[in-house]
Z-matrix of the N, CA and C atoms (Angstrom, degrees):
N
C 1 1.435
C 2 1.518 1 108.77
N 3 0.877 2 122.27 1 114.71
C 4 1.934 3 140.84 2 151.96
C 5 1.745 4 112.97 3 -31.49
N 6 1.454 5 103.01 4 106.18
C 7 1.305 6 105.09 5 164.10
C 8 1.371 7 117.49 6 -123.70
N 9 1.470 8 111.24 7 151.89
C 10 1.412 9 121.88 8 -178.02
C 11 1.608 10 110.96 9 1.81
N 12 0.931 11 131.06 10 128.21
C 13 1.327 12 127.30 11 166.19
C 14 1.516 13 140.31 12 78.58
N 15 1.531 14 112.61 13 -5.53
C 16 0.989 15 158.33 14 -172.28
C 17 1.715 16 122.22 15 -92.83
N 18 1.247 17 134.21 16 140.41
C 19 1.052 18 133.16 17 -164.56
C 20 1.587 19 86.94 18 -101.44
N 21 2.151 20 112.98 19 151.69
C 22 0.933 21 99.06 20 155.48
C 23 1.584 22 123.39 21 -85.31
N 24 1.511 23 124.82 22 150.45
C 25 1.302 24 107.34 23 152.36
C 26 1.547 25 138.23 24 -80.62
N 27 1.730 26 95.00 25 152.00
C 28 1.691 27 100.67 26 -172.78
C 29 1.520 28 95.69 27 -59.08
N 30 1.600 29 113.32 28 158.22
C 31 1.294 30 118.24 29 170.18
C 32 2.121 31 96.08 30 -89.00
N 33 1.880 32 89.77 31 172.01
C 34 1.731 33 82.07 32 -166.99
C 35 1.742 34 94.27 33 -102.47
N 36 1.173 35 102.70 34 45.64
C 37 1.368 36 82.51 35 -174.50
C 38 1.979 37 84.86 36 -118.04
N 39 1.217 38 104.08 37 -5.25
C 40 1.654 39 110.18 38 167.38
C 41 1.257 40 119.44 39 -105.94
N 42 1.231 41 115.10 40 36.37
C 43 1.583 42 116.10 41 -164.36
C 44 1.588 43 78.80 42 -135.11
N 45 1.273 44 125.57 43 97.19
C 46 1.343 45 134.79 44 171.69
C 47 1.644 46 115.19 45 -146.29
N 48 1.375 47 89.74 46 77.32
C 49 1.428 48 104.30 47 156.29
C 50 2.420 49 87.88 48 77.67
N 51 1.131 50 104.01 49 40.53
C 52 1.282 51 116.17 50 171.58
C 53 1.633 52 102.97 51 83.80
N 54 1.213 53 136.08 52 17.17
C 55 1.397 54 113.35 53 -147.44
C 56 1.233 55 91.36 54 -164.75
N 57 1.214 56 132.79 55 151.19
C 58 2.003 57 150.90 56 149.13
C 59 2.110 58 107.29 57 -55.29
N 60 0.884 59 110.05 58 113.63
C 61 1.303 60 103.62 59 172.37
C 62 2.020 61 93.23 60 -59.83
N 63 1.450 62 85.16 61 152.07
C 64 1.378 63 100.29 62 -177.43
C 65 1.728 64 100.37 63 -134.47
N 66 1.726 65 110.15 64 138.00
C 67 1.395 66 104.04 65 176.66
C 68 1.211 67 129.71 66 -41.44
N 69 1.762 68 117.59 67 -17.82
C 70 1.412 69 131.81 68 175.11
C 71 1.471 70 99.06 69 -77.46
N 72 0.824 71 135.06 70 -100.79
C 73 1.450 72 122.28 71 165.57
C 74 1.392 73 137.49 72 12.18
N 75 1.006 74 115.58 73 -60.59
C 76 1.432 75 142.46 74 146.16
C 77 1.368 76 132.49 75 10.49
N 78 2.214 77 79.23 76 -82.72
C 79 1.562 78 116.10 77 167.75
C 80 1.099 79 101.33 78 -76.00
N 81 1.293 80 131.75 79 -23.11
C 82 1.596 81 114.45 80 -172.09
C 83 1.584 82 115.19 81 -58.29
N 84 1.469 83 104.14 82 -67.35
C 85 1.706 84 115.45 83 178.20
C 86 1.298 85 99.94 84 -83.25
N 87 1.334 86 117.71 85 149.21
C 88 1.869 87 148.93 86 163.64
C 89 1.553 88 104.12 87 -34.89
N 90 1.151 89 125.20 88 32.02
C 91 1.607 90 124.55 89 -179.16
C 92 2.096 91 102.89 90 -60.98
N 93 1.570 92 104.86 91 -52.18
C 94 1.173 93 103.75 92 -159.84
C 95 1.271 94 84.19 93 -88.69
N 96 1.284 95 121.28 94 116.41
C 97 1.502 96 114.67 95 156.35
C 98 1.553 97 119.91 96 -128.24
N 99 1.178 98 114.65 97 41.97
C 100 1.524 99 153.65 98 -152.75
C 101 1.699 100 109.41 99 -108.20
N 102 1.472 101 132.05 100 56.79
C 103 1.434 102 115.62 101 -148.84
C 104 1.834 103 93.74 102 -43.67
N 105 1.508 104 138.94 103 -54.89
C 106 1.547 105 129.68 104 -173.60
C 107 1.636 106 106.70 105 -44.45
N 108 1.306 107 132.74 106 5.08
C 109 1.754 108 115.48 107 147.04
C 110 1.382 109 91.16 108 -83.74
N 111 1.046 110 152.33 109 -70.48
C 112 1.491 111 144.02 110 177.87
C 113 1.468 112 116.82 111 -21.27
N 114 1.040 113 112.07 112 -48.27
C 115 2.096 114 117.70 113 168.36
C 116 2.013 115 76.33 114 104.67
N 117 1.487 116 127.03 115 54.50
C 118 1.334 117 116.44 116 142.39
C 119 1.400 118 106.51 117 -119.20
N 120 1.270 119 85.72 118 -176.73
C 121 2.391 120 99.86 119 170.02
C 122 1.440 121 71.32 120 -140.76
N 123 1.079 122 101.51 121 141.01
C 124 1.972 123 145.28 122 149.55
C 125 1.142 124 120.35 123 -122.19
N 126 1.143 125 110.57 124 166.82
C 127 1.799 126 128.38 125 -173.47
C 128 1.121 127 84.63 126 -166.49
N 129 1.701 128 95.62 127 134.86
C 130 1.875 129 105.97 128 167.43
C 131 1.388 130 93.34 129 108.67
N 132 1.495 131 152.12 130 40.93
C 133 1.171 132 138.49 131 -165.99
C 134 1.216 133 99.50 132 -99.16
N 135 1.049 134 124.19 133 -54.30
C 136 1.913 135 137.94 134 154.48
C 137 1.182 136 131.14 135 -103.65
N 138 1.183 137 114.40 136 174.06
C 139 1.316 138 137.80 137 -160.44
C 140 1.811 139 110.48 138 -150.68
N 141 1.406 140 95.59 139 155.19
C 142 1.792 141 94.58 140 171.89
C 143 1.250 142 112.54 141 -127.92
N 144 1.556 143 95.29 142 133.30
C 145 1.459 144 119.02 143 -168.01
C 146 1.492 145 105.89 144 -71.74
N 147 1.644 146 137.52 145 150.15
C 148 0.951 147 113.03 146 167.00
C 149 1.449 148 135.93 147 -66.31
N 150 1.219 149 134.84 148 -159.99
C 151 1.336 150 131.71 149 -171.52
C 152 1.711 151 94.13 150 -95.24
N 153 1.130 152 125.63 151 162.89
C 154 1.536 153 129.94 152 -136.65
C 155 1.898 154 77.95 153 -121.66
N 156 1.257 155 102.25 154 -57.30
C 157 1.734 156 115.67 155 -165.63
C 158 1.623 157 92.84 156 -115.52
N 159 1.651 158 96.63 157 161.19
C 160 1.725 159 98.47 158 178.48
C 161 1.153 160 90.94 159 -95.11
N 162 1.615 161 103.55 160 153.62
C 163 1.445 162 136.82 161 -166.13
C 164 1.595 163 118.86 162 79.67
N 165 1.071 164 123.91 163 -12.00
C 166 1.195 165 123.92 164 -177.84
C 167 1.505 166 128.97 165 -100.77
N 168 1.216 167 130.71 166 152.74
C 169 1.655 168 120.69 167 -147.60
C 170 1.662 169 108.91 168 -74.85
N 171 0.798 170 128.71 169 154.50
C 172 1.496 171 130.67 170 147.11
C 173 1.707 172 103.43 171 -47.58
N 174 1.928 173 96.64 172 158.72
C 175 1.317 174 99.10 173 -169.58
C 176 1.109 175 103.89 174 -147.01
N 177 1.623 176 133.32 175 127.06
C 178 0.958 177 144.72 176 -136.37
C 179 1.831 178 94.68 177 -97.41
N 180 1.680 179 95.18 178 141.31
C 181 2.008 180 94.26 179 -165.65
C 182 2.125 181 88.04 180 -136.92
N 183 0.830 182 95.41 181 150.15
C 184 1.831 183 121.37 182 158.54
C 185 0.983 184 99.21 183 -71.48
N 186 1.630 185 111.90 184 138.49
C 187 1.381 186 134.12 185 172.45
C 188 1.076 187 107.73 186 -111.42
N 189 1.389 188 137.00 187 151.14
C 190 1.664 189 142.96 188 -164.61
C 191 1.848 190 102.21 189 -88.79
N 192 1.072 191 107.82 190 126.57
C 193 1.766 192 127.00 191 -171.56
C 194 1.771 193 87.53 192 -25.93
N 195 1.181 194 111.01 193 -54.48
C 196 1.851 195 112.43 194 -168.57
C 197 1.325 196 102.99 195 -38.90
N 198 1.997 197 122.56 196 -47.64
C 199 1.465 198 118.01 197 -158.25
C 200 1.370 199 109.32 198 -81.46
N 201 1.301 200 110.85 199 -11.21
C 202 1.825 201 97.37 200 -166.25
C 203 1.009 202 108.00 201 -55.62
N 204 1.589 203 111.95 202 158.96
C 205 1.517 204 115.40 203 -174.44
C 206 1.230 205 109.86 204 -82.43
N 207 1.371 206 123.57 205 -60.30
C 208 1.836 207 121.41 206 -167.30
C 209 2.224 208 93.64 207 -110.48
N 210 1.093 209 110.07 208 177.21
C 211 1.533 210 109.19 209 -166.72
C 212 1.512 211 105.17 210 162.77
N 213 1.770 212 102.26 211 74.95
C 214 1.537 213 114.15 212 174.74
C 215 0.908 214 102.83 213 -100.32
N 216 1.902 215 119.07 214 120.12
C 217 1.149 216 114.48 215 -179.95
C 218 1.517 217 102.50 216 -112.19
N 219 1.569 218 112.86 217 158.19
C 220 1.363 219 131.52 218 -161.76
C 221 1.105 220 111.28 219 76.23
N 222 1.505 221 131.94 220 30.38
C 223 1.670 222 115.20 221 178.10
C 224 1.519 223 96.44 222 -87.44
N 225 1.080 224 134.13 223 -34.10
C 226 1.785 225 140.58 224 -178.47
C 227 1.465 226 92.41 225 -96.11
N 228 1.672 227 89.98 226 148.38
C 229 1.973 228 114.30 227 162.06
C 230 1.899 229 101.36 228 -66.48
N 231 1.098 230 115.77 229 120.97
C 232 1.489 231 127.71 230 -179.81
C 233 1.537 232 113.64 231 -51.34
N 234 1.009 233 122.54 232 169.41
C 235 1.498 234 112.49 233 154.85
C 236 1.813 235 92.73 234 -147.88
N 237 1.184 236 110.54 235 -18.64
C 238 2.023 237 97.80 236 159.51
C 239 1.451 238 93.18 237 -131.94
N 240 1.431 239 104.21 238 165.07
C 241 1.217 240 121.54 239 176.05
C 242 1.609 241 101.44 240 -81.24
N 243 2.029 242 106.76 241 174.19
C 244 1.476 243 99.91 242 -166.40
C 245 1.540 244 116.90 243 -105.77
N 246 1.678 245 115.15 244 28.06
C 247 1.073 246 117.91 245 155.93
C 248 1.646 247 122.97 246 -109.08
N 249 1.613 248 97.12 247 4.86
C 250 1.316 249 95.40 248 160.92
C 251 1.294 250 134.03 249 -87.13
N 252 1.588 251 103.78 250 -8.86
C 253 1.386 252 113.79 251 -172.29
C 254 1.620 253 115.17 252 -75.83
């Protein structure tokens, strides 16, 4: 809290790399990678790889936009379009 005479401080949730993320920004880097900012539902986004060595878990991998299984787009109001995603 700011008293008399006192500067306020920035909060740290705006202290990103000197700067406020800006919706331009945003779109720039892979932030939304969420197809529902797009306004779709998918199923099928991943898959699990097998285990590399025995005993050890399977490991969960991204599938390329082509493999998803289901991919209705426009069921949600957008907030980016779907070549920004």
């Amino acid at each position: 809290m700011a008293t008399a005479g006192s500067k306020p401080r920035l909060q740290s949730c705006c202290r990103w790399r000197g700067a406020c993320a800006s919706s331009n920004s945003v779109l720039r880097w892979p932030v939304l990678k969420n197809p529902a900012y797009a306004g779709a539902f998918v199923y099928g986004r991943t898959r699990f790889r097998p285990p590399r060595r025995e005993g050890a878990l399977p490991q969960k991998a991204q599938r390329a936009i082509e493999e998803w299984r289901i991919v209705v787009k426009d069921r949600y109001p957008p907030y980016i379009d779907w070549p920004n995603l």
